[in-house]
N, C-alpha and C positions, 0 to 999 in steps of 0.2 A: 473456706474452700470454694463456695461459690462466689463469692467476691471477685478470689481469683481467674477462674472458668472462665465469668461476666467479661473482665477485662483481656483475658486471652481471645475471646470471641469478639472483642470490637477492634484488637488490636490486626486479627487477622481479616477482618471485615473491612479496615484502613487500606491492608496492603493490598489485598486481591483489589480495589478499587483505584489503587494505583499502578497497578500491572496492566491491567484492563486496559485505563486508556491510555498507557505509554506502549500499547503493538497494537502498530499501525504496516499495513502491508501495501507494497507498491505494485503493478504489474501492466507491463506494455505486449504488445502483441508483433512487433517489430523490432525485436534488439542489434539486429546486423541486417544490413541491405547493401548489396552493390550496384552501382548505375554507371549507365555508361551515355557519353554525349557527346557531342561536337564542342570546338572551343568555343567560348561564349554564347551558347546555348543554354538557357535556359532550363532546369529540370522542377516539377513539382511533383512531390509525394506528401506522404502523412505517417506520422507514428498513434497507432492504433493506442490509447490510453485505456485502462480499465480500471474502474473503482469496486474494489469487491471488498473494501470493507462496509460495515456498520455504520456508516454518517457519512456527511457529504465533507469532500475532498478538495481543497483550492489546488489546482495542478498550474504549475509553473515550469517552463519550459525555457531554457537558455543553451545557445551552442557554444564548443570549445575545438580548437584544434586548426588544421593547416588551412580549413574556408570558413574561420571564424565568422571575417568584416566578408563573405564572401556568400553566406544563405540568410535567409531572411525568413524570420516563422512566422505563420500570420494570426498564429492560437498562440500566442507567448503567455495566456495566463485566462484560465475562466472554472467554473465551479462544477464538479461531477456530483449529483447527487449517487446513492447508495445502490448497488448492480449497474450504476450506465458506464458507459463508456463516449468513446468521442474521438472523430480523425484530426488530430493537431497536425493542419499543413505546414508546410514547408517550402523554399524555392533555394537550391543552389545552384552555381554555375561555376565555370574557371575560364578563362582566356588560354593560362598554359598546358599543355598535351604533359600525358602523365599521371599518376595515380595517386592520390591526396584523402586519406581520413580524417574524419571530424565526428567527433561525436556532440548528438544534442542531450543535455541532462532534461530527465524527467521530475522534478520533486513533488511528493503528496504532501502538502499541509493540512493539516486539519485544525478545528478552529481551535482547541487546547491541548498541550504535548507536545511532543514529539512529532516531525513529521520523518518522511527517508527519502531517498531520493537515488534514482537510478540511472542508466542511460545507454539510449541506441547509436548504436557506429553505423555511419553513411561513411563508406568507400567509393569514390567519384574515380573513374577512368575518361578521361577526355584521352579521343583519337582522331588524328585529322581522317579517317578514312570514312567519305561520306555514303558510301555506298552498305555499311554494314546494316543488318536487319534490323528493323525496329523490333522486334520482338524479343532481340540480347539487350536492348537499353535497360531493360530492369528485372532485377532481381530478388523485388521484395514481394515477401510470403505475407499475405493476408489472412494466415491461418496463425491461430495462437499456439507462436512460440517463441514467445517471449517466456522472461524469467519473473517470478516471485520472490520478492527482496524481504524481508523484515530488520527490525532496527539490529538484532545477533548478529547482521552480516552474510548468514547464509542463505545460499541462490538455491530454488528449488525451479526445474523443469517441468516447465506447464506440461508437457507434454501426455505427461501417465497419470492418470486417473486421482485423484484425490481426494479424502475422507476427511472436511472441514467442520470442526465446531467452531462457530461465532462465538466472539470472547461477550457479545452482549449474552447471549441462552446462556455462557459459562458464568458469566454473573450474576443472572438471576439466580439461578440455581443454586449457586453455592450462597447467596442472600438467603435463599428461602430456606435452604437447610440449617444454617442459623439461627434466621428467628425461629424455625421451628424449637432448637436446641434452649433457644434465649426463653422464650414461652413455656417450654416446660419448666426450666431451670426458677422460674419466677414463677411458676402454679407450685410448685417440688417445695422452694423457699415459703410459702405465704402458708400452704398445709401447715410446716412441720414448726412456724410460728403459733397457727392455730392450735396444735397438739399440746404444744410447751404453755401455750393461757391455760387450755382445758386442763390440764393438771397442777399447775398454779393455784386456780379455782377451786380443785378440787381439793388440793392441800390445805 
């Protein structure tokens, strides 16, 4: 019977060790922006990165869509350590008038597992009319509200409040609950060894 236990209690001590490090969580702080420019005009911004897991994150950064060969990132790949964050710039432009989406993918690697990977929509409006306010040219919030990704697929909004346990404190903890279980269960076994001499002896 405790044999059994023993091996139930490493087998679950395996998986929660593999759950662990394959949720890994992504989150930017710019997921949509629209801009507005002249033709062949120049525009530079940034997608606001954030590492909010447990170890440090390689972020790689690649664009997709109608100004693919058209922006230019100049953070295309560097290392977030654990709480930082970092402004990965940017530079797009168009020559032709009209309104063109592209999205830049954000991916979190981490150095083993899994990593996810997410991404912000840059909406480009080029208008020949040179007199409009600069103050309409941009439309991106520097406030965090971007989305939280994990490998499930599902998107959680930054937005409202959230009550996070670190999958590191959820593994210690359930480690430690274990050995505690495993320590008795090996003090429990070695007594009731000792019981079974002492009446052997005695017999």
């Amino acid at each position: 019977m405790i044999k059994k236990i023993l091996a139930i209690s490493f087998v679950f001590l395996f998986l929660l060790t593999f759950v662990s490090a394959e949720k890994v969580t992504g989150q930017i702080g710019n997921s949509r922006m629209i801009l507005r420019a002249e033709p062949g005009e120049k525009v530079e911004r940034y997608i606001l990165v954030k590492n909010v897991n447990n170890l440090p994150m390689t972020i790689k950064l690649s664009p997709a869509g109608d100004l693919e060969d058209k922006i230019k990132i100049q953070d295309k790949e560097f290392v977030l350590e654990p709480g930082a964050e970092k402004r990965a710039r940017f530079t797009i432009s168009s020559k032709e008038e009209g309104s063109t989406e592209t999205k830049i993918g954000v991916c979190f690697v981490p150095e083993e597992g899994n990593g996810v990977c997410l991404s912000s929509t840059v909406i480009l409006i080029i208008s020949g009319d040179s007199n409009q306010d600069d103050n309409s040219q941009d439309d991106q919030d520097d406030s965090d509200t971007g989305f939280s990704f994990n490998p499930s697929g599902h998107a959680i909004n930054t937005n409202s409040q959230q009550t996070k346990i670190s999958t590191t404190t959820l593994f210690l903890i359930s480690s430690g609950i274990l050995a505690i279980i495993l320590i008795a269960l090996i003090v429990y076994s070695t007594k009731k060894k000792t019981k079974k001499t002492v009446k052997e002896r005695r017999a």
